[in-house]
C-alpha positions in Angstrom: -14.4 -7.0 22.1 -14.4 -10.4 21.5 -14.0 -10.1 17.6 -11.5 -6.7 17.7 -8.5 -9.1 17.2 -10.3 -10.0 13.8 -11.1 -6.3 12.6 -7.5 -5.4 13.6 -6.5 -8.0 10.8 -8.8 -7.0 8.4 -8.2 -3.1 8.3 -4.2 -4.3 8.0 -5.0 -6.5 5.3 -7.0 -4.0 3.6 -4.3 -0.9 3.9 -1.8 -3.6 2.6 -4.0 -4.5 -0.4 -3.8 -1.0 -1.4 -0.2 -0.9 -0.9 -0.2 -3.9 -3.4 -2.3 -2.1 -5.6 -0.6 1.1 -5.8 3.2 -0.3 -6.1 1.6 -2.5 -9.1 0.2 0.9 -10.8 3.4 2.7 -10.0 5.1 -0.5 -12.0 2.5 -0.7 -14.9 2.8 3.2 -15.6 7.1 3.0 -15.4 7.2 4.5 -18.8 4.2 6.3 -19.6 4.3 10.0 -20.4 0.9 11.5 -21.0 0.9 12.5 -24.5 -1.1 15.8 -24.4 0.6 17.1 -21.8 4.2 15.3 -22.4 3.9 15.0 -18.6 5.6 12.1 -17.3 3.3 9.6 -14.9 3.8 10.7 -11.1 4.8 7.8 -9.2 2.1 7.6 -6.1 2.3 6.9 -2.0 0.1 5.4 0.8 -0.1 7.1 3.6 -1.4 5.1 6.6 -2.3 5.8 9.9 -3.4 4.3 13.1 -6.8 5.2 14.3 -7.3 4.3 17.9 -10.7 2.4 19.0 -11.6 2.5 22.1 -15.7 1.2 22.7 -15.8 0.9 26.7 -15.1 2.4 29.7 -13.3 -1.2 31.1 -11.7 -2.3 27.6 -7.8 -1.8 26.3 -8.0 0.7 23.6 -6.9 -0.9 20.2 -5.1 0.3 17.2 -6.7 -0.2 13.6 -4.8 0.7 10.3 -6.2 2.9 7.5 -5.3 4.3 4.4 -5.1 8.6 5.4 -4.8 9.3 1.9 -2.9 8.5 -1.2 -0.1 11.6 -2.5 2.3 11.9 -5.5 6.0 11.6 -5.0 7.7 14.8 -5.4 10.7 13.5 -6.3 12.5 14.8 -9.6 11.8 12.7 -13.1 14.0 10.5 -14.3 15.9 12.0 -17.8 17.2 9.7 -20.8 19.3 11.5 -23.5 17.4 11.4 -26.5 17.4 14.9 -29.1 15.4 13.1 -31.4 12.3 12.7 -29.5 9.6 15.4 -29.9 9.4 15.5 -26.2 12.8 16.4 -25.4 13.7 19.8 -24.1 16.3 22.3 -25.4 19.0 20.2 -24.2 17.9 16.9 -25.6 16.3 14.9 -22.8 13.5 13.2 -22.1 11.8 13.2 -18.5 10.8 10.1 -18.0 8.4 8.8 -14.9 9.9 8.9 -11.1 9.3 5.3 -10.9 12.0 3.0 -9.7 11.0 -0.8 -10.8 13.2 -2.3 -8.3 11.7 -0.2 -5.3 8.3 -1.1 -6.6 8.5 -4.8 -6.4 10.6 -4.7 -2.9 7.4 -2.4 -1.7 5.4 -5.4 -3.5 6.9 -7.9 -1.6 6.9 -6.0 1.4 3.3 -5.2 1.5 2.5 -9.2 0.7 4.3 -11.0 3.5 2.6 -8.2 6.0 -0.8 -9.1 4.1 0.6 -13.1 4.7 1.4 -12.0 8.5 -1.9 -10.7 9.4 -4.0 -13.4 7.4 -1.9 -15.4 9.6 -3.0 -13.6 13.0 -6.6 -13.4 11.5 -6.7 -17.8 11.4 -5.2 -17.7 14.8 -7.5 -15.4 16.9 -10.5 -16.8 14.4 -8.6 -21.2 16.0 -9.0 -19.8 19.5 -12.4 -18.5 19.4 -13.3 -22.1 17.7 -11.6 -23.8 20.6 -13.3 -21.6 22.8 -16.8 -23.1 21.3 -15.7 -26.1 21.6 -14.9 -26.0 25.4 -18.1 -24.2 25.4 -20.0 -26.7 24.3 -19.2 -30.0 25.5 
């Protein structure tokens, strides 16, 4: 129990590295349309969830985050007027990837100060316990 505070941290970190991660493959793939298929890219989602750890009969159950799985948005394509493209349909558009670049880089920045925040409460707990040694030992 005594390092808990520290694996709570790190699963957050984690699930919010893959947030990162995600959002910047979502942003790198804005425009890509596979070119067998003339499918546009599929813009994707993290879905977390908290798991709930509880080790003792005595101790305060605790909340860890995790990545449940990662899904497509279902959302419709995007579609840019252009008849001369070979991938346009009958009416002369083009669908183009469900991929906002704006939401993308709020989701970015989002998912960094929350990495930031529990980075932060990771160096706290990690100060106390190496007061706590210090107290300890003198």
């Amino acid at each position: 129990m005594l390092f808990k505070g520290l694996e709570i941290s790190l699963t957050g970190m984690s699930a919010q590295r893959v947030r990162t991660d995600i959002a910047s493959s979502n942003l790198a793939n804005s425009n890509s349309i596979d070119p067998q298929t003339g499918e546009p890219y599929r813009r994707k989602v993290p879905v977390f969830e908290s798991v709930l750890v509880k080790e003792g009969e005595r101790e305060a159950p605790l909340s860890e985050v995790r990545v449940k799985e990662i899904t497509y948005d279902d959302s419709p394509f995007r579609k840019k007027y252009d008849p001369g493209n070979p991938l346009a349909d009958k009416e002369g558009y083009v669908p183009l990837p469900n991929v906002d670049p704006l939401k993308e880089m709020v989701d970015m920045i989002s998912a960094m100060r929350t990495y930031e925040a529990n980075l932060t409460a990771f160096n706290t707990h990690k100060n106390m316990l190496t007061s706590s040694l210090e107290i300890l030992r003198v």
